[in-house]
C-alpha positions, 0 to 999 in steps of 0.5 A: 298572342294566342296560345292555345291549340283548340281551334275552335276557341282561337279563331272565334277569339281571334275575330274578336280581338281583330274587330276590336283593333286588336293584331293577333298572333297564332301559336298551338304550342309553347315552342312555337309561342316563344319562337313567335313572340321574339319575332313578333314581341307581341303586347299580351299573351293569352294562354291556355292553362293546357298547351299541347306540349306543357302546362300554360304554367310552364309556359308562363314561368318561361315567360318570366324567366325571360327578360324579354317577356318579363313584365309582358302581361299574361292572360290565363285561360281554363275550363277549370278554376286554375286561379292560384296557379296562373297566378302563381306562375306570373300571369296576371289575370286568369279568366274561367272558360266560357268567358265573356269576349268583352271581359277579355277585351276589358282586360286587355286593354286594361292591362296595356293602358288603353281606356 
């Protein structure tokens, strides 16, 4: 699942991660993030650090506090080195924008057990 609501990002990284294999879930904003992920209970989040309704932070620590998402792997997106934060908040790498799509890929199938 993507969070992030620039549109742009998302659908360049969405066509990305599909012709990788990958299914990829939309959400602009964390409401619509956590009413998606019950649904769809994706296998990794990519979250921007600046969501339209909260900082990624907050969204991440939600995350956490769920037992759902508790242990889901957590991606950390920002223009600005948010390292400690994201990590901070439970995410479980964070990547600086502009970042190379095959590090993200790397990632996440590294993060999911995919070799």
């Amino acid at each position: 699942m993507i969070v992030d609501d620039d549109r742009i990002t998302v659908g360049l990284l969405r066509t990305l991660l599909e012709l990788d294999g990958f299914d990829v879930v939309l959400a602009a904003d964390s409401e619509t993030a956590f009413d998606r992920a019950k649904h769809d209970r994706p296998d990794a989040f990519l979250v921007d650090y600046h969501l339209a309704d909260m900082e990624g932070t907050q969204f991440v620590n939600q995350l956490r506090a769920s037992e759902q998402f508790a242990r889901t792997p957590v991606i950390m997106t920002s223009g600005l080195n948010r390292a400690d934060e994201a990590m901070s908040a439970g995410a479980n790498k964070f990547l600086i924008k502009p970042f190379d799509p095959g590090d993200l890929v790397s990632l996440l199938k590294q993060l999911l057990g995919m070799h």
